[in-house]
C-alpha positions in Angstrom: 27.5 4.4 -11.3 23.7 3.7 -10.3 22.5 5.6 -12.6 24.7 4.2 -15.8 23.5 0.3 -13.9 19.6 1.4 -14.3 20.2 2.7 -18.2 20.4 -1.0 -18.5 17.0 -2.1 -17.2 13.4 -1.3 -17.7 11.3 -1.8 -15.1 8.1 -4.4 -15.3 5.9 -1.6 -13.7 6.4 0.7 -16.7 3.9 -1.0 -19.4 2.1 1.3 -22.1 -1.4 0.3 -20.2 0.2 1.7 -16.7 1.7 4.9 -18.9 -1.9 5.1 -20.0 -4.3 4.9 -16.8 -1.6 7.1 -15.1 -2.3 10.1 -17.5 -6.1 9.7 -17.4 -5.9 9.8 -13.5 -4.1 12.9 -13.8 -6.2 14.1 -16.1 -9.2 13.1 -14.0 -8.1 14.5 -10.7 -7.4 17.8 -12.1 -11.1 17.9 -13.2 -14.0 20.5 -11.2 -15.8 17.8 -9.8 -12.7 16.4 -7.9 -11.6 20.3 -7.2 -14.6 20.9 -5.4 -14.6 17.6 -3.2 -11.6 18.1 -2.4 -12.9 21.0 0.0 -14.7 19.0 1.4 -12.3 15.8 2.1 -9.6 18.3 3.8 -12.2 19.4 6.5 -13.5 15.7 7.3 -9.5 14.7 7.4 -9.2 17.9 9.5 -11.8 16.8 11.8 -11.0 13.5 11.9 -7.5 14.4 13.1 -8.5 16.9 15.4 -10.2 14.2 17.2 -8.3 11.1 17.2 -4.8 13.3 18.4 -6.8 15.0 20.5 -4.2 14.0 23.7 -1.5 16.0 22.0 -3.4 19.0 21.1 -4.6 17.7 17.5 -2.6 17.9 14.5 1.0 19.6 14.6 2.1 22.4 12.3 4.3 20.3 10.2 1.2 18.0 9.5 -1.1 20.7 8.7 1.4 21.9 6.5 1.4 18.0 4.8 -2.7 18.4 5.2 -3.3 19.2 1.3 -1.1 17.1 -0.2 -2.6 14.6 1.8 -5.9 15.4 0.0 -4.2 15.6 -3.4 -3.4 12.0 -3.0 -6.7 10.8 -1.7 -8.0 12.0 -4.7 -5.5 11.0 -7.3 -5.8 7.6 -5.6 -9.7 7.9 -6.1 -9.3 8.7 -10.0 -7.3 5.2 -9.5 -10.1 3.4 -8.3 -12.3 5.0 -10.8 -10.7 3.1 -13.4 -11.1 -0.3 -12.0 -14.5 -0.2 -11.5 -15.3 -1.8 -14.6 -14.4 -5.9 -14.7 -15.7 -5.7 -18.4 -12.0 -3.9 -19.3 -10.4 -5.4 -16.9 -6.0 -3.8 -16.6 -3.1 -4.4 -14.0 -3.6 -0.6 -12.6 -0.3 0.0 -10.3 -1.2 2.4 -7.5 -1.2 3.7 -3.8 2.6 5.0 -5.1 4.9 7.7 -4.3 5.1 10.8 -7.3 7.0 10.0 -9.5 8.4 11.0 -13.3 8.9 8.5 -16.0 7.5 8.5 -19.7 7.3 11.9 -20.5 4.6 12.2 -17.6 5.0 13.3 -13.5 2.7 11.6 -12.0 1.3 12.8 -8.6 1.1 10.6 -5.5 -1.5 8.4 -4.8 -0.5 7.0 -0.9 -3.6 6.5 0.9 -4.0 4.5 4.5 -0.4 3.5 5.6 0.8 3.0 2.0 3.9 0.4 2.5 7.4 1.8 0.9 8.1 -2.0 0.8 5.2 -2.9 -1.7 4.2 -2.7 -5.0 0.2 -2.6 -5.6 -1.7 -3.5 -8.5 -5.1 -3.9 -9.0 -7.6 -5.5 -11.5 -11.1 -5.1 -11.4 -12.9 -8.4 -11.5 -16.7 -9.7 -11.7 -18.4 -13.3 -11.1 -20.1 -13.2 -14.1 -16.5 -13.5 -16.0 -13.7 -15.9 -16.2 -10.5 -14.4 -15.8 -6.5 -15.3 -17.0 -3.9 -13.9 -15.0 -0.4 -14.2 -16.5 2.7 -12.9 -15.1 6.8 -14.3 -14.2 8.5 -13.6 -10.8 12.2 -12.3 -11.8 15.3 -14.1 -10.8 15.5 -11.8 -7.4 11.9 -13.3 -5.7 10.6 -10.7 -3.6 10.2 -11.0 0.5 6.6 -11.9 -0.6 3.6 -11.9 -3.0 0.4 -11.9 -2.7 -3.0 -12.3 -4.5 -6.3 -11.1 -2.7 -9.4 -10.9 -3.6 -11.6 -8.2 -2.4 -15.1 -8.0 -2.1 -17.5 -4.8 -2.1 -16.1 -1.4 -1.9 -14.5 -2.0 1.8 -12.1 -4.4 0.5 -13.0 -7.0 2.8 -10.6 -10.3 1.6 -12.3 -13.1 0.8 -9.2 -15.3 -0.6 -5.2 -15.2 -0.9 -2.9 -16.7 -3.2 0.4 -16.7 -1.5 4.2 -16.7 -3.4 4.5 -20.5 -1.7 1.5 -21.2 -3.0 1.5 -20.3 -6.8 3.1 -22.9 -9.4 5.8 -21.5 -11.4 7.7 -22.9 -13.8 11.1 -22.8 -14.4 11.5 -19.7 -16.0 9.5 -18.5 -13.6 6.6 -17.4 -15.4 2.9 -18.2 -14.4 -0.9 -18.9 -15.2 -3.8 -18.2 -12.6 -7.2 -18.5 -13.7 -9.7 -16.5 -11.8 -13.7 -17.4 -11.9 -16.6 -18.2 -10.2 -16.3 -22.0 -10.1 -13.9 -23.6 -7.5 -10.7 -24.9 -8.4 -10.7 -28.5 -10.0 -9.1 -31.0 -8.1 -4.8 -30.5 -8.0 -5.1 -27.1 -9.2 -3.1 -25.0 -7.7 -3.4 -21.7 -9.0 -6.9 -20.3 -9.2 -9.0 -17.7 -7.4 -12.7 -17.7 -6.6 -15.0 -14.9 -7.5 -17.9 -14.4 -4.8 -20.9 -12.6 -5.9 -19.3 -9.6 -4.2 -15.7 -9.5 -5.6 -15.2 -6.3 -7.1 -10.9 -6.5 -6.9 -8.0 -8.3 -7.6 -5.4 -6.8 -4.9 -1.7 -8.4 -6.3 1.1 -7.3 -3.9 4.9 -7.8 -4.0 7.0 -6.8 -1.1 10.6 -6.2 -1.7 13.0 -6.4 1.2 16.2 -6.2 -0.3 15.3 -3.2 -2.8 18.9 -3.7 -4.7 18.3 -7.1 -5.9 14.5 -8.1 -5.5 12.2 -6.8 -8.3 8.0 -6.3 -9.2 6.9 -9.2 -11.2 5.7 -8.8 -14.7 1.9 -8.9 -14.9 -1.2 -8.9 -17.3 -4.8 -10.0 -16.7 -7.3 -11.5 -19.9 -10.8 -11.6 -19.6 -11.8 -14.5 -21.5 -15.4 -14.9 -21.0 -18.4 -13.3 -19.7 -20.8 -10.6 -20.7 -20.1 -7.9 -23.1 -18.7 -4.6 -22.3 -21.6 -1.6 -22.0 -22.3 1.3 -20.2 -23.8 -0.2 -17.2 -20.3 -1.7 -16.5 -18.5 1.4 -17.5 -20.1 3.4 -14.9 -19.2 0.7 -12.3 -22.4 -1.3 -12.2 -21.4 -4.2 -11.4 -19.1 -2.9 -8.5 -21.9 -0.9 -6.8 -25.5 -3.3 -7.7 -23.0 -6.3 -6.6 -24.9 -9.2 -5.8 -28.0 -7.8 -7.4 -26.9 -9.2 -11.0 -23.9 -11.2 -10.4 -26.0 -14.5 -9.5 -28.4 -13.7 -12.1 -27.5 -14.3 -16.0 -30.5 -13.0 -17.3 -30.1 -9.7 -15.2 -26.7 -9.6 -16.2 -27.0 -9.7 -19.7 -29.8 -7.0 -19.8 -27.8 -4.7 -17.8 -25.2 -5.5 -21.1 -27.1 -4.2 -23.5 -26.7 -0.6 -24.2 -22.8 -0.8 -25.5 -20.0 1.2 -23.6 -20.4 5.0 -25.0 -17.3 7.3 -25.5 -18.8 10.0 -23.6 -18.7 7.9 -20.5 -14.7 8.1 -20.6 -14.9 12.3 -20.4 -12.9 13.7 -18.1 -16.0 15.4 -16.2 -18.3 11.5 -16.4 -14.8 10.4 -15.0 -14.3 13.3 -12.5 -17.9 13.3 -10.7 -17.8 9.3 -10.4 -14.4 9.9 -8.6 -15.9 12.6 -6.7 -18.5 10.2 -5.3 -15.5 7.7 -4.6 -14.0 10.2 -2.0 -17.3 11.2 -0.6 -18.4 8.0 -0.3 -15.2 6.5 1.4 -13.2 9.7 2.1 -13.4 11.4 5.5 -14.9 8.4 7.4 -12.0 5.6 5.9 -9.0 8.3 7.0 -10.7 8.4 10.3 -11.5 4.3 10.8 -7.1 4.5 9.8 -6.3 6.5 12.0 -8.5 5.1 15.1 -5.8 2.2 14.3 -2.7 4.0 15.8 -4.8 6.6 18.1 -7.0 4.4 20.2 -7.9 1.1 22.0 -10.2 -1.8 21.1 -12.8 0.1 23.5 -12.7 2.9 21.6 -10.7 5.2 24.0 -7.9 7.2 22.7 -4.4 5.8 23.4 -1.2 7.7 25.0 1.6 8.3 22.3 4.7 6.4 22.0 3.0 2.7 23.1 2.8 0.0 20.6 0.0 -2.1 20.2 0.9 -6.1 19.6 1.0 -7.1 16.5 -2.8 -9.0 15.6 -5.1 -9.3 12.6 -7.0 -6.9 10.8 -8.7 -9.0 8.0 -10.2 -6.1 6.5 -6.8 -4.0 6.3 -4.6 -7.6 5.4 -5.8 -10.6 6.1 -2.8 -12.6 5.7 -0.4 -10.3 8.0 -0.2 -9.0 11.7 0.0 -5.2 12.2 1.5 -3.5 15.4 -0.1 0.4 15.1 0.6 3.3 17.1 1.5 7.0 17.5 4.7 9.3 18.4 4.8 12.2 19.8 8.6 13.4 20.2 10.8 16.5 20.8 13.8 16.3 18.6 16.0 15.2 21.4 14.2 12.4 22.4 14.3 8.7 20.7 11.5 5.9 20.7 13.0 2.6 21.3 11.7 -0.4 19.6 12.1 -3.9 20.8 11.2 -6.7 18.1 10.9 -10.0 18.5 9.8 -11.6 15.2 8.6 -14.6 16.4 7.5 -16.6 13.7 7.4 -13.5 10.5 9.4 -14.3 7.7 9.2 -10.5 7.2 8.4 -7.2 8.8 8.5 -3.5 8.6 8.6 -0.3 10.6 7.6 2.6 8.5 6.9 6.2 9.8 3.9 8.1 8.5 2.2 11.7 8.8 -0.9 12.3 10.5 -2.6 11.3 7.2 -1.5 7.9 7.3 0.3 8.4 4.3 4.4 8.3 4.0 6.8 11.0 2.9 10.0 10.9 1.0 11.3 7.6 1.9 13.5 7.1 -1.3 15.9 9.9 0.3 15.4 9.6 3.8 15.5 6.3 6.4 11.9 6.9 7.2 11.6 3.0 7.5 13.4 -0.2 7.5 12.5 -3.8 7.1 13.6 -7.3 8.1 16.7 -7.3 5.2 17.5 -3.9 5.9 17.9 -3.9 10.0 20.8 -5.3 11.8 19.8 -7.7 13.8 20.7 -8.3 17.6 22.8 -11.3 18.6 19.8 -13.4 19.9 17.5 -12.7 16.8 15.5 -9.8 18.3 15.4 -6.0 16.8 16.2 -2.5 18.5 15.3 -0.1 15.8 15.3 3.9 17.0 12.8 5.8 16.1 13.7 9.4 15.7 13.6 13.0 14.2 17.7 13.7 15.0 19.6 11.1 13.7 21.3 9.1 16.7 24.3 7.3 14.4 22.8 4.1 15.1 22.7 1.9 11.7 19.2 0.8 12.6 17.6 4.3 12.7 14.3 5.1 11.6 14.0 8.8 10.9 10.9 10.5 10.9 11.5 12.6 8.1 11.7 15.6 10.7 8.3 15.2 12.1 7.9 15.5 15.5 4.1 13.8 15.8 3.1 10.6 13.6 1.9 7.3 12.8 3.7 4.1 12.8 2.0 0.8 11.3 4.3 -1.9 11.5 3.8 -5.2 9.3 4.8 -8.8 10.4 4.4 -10.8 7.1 4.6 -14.9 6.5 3.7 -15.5 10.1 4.1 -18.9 9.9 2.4 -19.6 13.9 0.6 -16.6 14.4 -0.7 -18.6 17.8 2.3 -20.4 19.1 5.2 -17.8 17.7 3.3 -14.2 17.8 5.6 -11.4 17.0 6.2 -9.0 20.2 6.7 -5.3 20.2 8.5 -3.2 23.1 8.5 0.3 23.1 9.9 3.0 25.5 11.0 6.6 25.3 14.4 7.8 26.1 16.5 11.3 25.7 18.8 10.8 23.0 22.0 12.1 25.3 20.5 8.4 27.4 19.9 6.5 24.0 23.5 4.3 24.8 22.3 2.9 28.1 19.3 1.6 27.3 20.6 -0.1 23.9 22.3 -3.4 23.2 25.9 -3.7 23.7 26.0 -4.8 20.6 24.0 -2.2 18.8 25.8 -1.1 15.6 26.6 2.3 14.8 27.8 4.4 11.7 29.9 6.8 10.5 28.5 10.0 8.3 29.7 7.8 5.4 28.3 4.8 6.7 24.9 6.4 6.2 25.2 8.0 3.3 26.2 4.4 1.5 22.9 3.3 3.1 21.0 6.2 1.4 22.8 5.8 -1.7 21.5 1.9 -1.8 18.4 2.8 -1.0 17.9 5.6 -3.5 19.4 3.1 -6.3 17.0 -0.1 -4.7 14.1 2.6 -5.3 14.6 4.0 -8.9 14.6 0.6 -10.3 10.9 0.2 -9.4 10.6 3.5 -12.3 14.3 2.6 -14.3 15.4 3.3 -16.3 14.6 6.8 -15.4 16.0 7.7 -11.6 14.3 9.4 -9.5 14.8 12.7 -8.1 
């Protein structure tokens, strides 16, 4: 039945310029350059790990095992970023997504740095010197929330956010944000400014209900600014920044020579990718994984405690994170106490030692705000666990017995008055009962395989109408 109710829908995700960027990221990954740093990324993540889990002995078995796939990622998410480094050609690039097949074309994974199974990311490369159009329409089902960032450098610092209850829609809900240099006249509501240093246009949608809620349709026009050429193809005005952005004359010199073909080669394309990972590589994994492993000194953290949820304006500005780490034999349970506070939304997803999910279309490796049950008095008591305990808020963790959790309180609407709170405690399973609500819901082996089954339909709309396997 799900899959004769996706034969009926296409999804917004699946445009001819996506289809396109996807196969030259394939094809760019697969290319010597990339090969060969790819050696070298798995023994900086190696190391990285090796330190930061260095309470529990390091990385486990099952997450070396997940080790190279971790790298094949980082580096298909690097051939990504390789195409949006030139603002001149500016496309909606969706990335930072599970593999998936759709198209004619099975496109690897690109997770990366506690990818969210909740969100959709796109993002458009973007440059002071032009003006910009975005154009786009939010479906029927409005997801849990949207978001537009704009990102400056190469860290992806954010600089400024258009929010879903900010953006002026109209009835059809379709919508029109411009995107430049100069501030927003006086009323107008939808419009981002470009800083000398904006290199990115992060657009997020996070679904909570994946049955109903759906991606927005999106496109970006460039509709002024300085010709396309070489010195943009090969990311000029991403890396010389501020150099030429605040200077028209430099600008247009650097426009000069027009945009070659032999710049779009799979090898020009492979070693400027290559210098993405070594550039941002080994040290980004390990400055993501210091989140969950250690304290604001510095010190590396016990397992199994929570941190409170706070802001990290260079990993989301607009959004609280709670980050920590698990280390758990398969009869024992971590217990997680959430109080929401003032969040319109949060999340609980389970990731490897990579930061990176795994197969969360099958498995309940994470739950959100619409999916949990939640207790009498508001609150959340979601068990986190590699032996499913029959409780209907379970979090598996896709058999792992060590891992990262980086939890997401979104729409805080008094991050000072109303903070979010997060109480954790380890428990043997064959105790789990006593130290859970009396109210605490439970189901039956049917019970949870309808919940897989809606969560494998919510999931292969994002790719319909092809389901996923």
């Amino acid at each position: 039945m799900a899959s004769a109710a996706l034969s009926n829908q296409v999804s917004p995700l699946g445009t001819p310029v996506q289809i396109s960027r996807e196969r030259i990221a394939m094809n760019t990954a697969a290319t010597l350059p990339v090969t060969l740093m790819k050696l070298v990324l798995r023994q900086g993540f190696l190391a990285a790990a090796n330190q930061q889990f260095k309470l529990v002995g390091g990385p486990d078995e099952a997450n070396l095992q997940a080790l190279d796939n971790a790298v094949d990622e980082y580096a298909l998410a690097s051939a990504f970023s390789e195409q949006i480094l030139n603002p001149m050609d500016p496309a909606v690039v969706t990335q930072v997504a599970a593999p998936h097949s759709w198209y004619g074309l099975d496109v690897g994974g690109s997770r990366l740095l506690y990818d969210n199974p909740d969100t959709i990311y796109r993002f458009i490369p973007v440059n002071k010197t032009s003006e910009y159009v975005l154009t786009g329409r939010i479906l029927e089902a409005t997801p849990a929330d949207t978001t537009f960032s704009v990102l400056e450098g190469t860290s992806g610092l954010t600089s400024s956010i258009l929010t879903l209850d900010d953006l002026e829609r109209s009835p059809d809900g379709s919508f029109v944000i411009t995107v430049s240099g100069e501030a927003a006249t006086p009323g107008q509501r939808n419009h981002l400014v470009l800083t000398s240093s904006s290199t990115l246009i992060a657009a997020r949608n996070t679904l909570g209900d994946w049955v109903t809620e759906e991606p927005m349709e999106l496109e970006v026009h460039r509709v002024s600014g300085p010709r396309n050429s070489l010195f943009a193809q090969l990311g000029g005005f991403v890396l010389l920044g501020a150099l030429v952005n605040d200077n028209p004359l430099l600008a247009s010199l650097a426009s000069l020579i027009p945009p070659l073909a032999i710049a779009e080669a799979p090898l020009v394309r492979g070693t400027l990718t290559a210098l993405l990972m070594i550039v941002r590589g080994a040290n980004q994994e390990a400055k993501y994984m210091a989140l969950a492993t250690t304290d604001p000194s510095g010190q590396l953290r016990q397992p199994n405690e929570m941190t409170q949820p706070a802001s990290n304006a260079e990993f989301l500005a607009n959004q609280l994170q709670s980050n920590g780490y698990f280390q758990l034999a398969d009869n024992q349970a971590l217990v997680l106490t959430i109080d929401k506070g003032s969040a319109g939304f949060f999340n609980v997803p389970i990731y490897n030692d990579w930061t990176i999910t795994d197969d969360y279309w099958n498995q309940q490796t994470s739950l959100n705000i619409d999916q949990a049950v939640p207790n009498p008095d508001g609150t959340y008591t979601l068990v986190v666990s590699p032996t499913d305990p029959g409780v209907a808020n379970w979090v598996s963790t896709g058999g792992l017995n060590q891992g990262t959790i980086a939890m997401r309180f979104q729409n805080v609407a008094d991050p000072e008055q109303d903070r979010p709170t997060v109480d954790s405690r380890v428990v043997p399973l064959d105790e789990l009962a006593s130290v859970l609500p009396g109210t605490t819901a439970y189901v039956t082996a049917e019970e949870r395989q309808a919940q897989l089954a809606a969560r494998q339909f919510g999931y292969n709309k994002r790719y319909a109408p092809y389901p996923q396997p």
